[in-house]
Structure formats: C-alpha cells, structure tokens
N, C-alpha and C positions, 0 to 999 in steps of 0.2 A: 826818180824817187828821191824825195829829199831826207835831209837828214831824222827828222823825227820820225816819219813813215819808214824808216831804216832801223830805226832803234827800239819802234814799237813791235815789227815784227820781230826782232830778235826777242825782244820779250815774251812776246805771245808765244815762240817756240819754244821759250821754258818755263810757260806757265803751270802747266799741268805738272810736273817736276818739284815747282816751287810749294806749288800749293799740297802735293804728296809729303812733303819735308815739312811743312806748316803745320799739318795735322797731324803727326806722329810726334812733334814735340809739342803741340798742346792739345790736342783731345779733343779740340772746338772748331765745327767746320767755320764758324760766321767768324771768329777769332783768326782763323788760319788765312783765311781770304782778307781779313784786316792787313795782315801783317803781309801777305802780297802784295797787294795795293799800296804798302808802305814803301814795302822795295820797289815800285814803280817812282812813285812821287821820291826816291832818292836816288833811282839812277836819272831821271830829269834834271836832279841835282849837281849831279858829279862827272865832271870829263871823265871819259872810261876813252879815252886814244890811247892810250896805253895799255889799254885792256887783252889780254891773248885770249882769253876764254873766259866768255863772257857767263855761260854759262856757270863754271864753278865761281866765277867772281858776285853771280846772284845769287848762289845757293849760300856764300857766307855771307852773304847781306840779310838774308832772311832768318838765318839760323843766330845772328845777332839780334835779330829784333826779336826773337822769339823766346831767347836767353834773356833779354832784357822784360818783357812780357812773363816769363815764368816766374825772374825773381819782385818785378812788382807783385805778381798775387802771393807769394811768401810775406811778403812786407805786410800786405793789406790782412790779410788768411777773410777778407771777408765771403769769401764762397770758396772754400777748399774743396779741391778738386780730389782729394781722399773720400770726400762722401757725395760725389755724383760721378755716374755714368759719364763716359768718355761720349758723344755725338757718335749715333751708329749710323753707318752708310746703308738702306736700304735700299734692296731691288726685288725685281721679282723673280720669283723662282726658274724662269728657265734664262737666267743667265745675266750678268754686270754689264750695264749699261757702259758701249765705250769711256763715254768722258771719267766713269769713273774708276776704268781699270789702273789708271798712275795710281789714283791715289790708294787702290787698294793691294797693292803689288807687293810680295813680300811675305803675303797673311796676315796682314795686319789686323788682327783679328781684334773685337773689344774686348778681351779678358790681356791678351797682350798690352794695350794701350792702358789698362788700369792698372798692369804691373808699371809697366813705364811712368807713369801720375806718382807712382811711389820713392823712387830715384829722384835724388839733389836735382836741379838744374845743370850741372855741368857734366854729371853722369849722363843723364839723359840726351844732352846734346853731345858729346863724345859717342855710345853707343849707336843713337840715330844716325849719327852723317856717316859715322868709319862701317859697321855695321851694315847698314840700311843702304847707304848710297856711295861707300868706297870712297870716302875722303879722308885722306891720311892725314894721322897723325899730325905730323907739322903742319900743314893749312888748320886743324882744330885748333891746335895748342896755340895758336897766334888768336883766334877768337876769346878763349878763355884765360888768354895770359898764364898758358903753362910749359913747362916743358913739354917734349913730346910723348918722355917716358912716363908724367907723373900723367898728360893723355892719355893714354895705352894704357895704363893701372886704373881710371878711371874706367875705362870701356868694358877692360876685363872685370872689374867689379860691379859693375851694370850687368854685363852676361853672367854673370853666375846668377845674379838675383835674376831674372829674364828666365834664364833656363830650367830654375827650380822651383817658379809661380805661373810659368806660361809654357804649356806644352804644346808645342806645336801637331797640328790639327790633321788629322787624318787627312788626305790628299782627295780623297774619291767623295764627293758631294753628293752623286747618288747613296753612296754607303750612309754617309752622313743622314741623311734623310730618313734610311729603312730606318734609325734608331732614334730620329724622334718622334717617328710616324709609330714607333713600339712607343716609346712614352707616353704620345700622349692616346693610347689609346689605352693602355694601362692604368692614366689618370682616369678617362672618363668609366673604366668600367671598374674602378677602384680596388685594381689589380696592386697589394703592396708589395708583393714577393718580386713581381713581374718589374714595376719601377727600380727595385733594389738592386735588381741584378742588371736594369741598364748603366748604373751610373757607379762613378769610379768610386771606391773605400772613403777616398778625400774630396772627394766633389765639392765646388763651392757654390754656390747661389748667393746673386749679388741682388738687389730691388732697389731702386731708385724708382720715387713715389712724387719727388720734386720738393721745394724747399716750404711748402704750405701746407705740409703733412706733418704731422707730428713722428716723429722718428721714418723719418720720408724716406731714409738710408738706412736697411737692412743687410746683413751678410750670415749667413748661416754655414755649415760646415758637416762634412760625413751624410753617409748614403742613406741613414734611417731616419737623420733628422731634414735630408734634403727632401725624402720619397713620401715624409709625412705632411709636409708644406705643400708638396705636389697634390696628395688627397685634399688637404684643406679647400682649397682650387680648381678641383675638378669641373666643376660646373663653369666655369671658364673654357675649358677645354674644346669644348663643344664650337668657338667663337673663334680658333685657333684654323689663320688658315697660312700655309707654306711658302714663305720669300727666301731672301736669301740675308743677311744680316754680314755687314763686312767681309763676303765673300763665302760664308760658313751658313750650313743650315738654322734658320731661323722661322719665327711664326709671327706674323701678325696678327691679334687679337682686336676684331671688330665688330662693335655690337653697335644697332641700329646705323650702319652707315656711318658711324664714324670708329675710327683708332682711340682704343683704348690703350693699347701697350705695345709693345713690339720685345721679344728674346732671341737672344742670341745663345745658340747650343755650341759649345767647342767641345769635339769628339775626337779621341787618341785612342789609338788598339780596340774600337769598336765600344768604347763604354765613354758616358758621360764624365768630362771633369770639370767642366763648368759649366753654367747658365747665369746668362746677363740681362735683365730683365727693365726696360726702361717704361715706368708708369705715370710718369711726369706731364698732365695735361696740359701742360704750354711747351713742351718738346717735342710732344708726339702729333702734336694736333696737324702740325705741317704736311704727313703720311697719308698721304691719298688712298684709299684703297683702290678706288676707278684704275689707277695708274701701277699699282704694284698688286694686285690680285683680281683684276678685272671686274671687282663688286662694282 
C-alpha cells in the first residue's frame, strides 16, 4: 500500500465523524460535505509525520474551516441562517439508515440545530466539539485563539442557552409517534381541545416556505395559537405520512407523488414543544417518497 492509498484510508475512517461535526456547526448538509472535502484537499497538503492522532488533528481542521465558513456568512448576512430551517436528515419510519447514524448521534434534533444557528461562532464551536464530541478545552481554545477558561465560559454559555430553547427529546420514538399520530388526527377531525392538550403551554412552530415566498419564515409561539394554525391546515393532514426526521418522529407531506413538505415533531414528557416544518420547493424536492414511504 503506498503512501496515499494509507492516508486516504485513514481518512475515510474519519469521515463519517467529520462530516457529523460539519453538520452540527453549520446546519447544511451540501455545506458540511464542502468543508470535508476541504479537509481532504489540506491534509494532501500538509506533512501530518508528526501527527499522533490523526483523527483529533482532522477534527480541528474542520471545525477551523467551518469557524471560518460561519463567520463569512456573518460578514455577507446574505441568507441568514436565523430565518431558514437547519437541512433535515430524513428517513423512513422503521428506522436510520446506517451511513446516517454519525451523523445523527447525540439527538441532534432540528429544533436543537436552530438553537445552535443562534450562538456567535465561537460559542457554537466550543459547545459542539467539548459537548458534542469531548474535545478539551485546550485543543478548542488553540482554534479560537482563547484561553481555555475564557473556552469553558463560552460553552457554558452556549449550554445554558442550548438547554433553555432545546429540550431534549423524549427517548421512546414509538411514544413519539402515538402523539403525532393524536395530532394529526385531531387536525383532520378539527379536534381543538384535543390538539391543545397535545402540545406544550410554550410550543414553538417554526415554517420555512424558502426565500421566494413572501415572509417564507414564519415562527409562531403558545398552544392556542400553535393548535389554531394546526386547524388552518388541516386538509393537509390527510397527505401526512410517518418518517422519521433527525432521528425524532416526523411526517412527510406528499401530494400527487411528490414532497411537498416534510416536519419535524420534538416531544418532552409526552406533549409537543416544537414542530419544524420545511416547505421550501427547492429543499424538499430532493425527498423521494419511493425511498422513504414506499409511495
């Protein structure tokens, strides 16, 4: 085996890894796969003989490039990532396709990832690597040109915002299910009582419609104004059939053979606290249903 057929496999055994850590600090699968492929074309670049572990010495190569990638779109703000849906990883409902269990490890759920979209850049990358994938402190703080302690005060204040926008997700995906399978049957028989009491006091409903919509980015808030939107929409419902959406019960929405939309349900203590709703025809179009609902 010669030396490049040496270095490409070492690669390829952390690719899935890399590309996990690419999508949780941008939101964008085709983005995230850029900035992999980036880290390729620079370890070709650079003697790694001195390298111990090549692995964490990828993982801050990427999480530079993706640092560096977050604060170009701050610079540009021309598609701000505050008013579009994070890239949802759909599957079908009986279960996550291998290739994409890395990257969904963790519950990286999309209500999670659109809290993370809201964290500085150095927030986001402090909490993702130490968090997420157990890289200390001092390997961060050498990335962001910080101390280690003023890293650590960034993380922790990433987690507090993390933990008081993104509630980690009931664990039983059957459970998950009974309570959108109540919803949406609630919507179609324009049960309001019935929707109200699935979803939590604070529930958020997020719509992304795509950027050729006039207010294409909607966010709504509370269980009377979430459960009256629900009615609005009911006749949708009916087109609603059961995937799995970043690892958490979700619906796909397909009429005449194609994707209309795809939501994502995130369920805590048996009641709705968010739904993430992607209606963007040039994001969703890629959604086979042949492939994830057998239509």
């Amino acid at each position: 085996m010669d030396d490049h057929e040496s270095l490409t496999g070492l690669f390829e055994a952390q690719r899935g890894q890399l590309r996990a850590v690419a999508y949780r600090m941008l939101g964008s699968l085709s983005e995230a796969d850029d900035a992999v492929q980036e880290a390729w074309i620079r370890l070709n670049r650079t003697d790694t003989a001195d390298v111990r572990n090549m692995g964490g010495w990828l993982t801050t190569v990427v999480a530079r490039i993706c640092l560096n990638m977050l604060r170009s779109r701050e610079h540009r703000r021309e598609d701000p990532l505050e008013e579009r849906l994070p890239d949802p990883v759909v599957s079908p409902a009986g279960g996550v396709d291998p290739e994409q269990e890395a990257l969904l490890a963790d519950s990286v759920g999309l209500a999670l990832l659109v809290v993370l979209q809201t964290l500085e850049p150095t927030e986001r990358l402090a909490f993702v690597l130490h968090d997420m994938f157990a890289v200390p402190f001092e390997e961060i703080a050498l990335i962001i040109d910080r101390t280690p302690a003023a890293t650590r005060q960034l993380a922790s204040r990433a987690r507090r915002r993390v933990r008081g926008a993104a509630p980690e997700p009931d664990p039983d995906v059957s459970r998950q299910r009974e309570v959108v399978r109540a919803f949406m049957a609630a919507a179609r028989e324009g049960d309001f009582d019935t929707l109200v009491s699935l979803l939590h006091p604070d529930v958020v409903l997020r719509t992304d419609m795509g950027p050729t919509v006039a207010r294409g980015w909607n966010e709504l808030r509370g269980a009377l104004t979430v459960g009256q939107q629900a009615l609005m929409f009911r006749r949708m419902a009916p087109f609603a059939h059961p995937v799995l959406v970043n690892g958490v019960a979700g619906a796909l929405n397909v009429v005449d053979g194609k994707t209309v939309a795809v939501g994502a349900f995130t369920i805590a203590d048996g009641r709705i606290v968010s739904i993430d709703i992607l209606a963007d025809p040039a994001r969703v179009a890629g959604l086979d249903p042949a492939t994830l609902i057998g239509a």
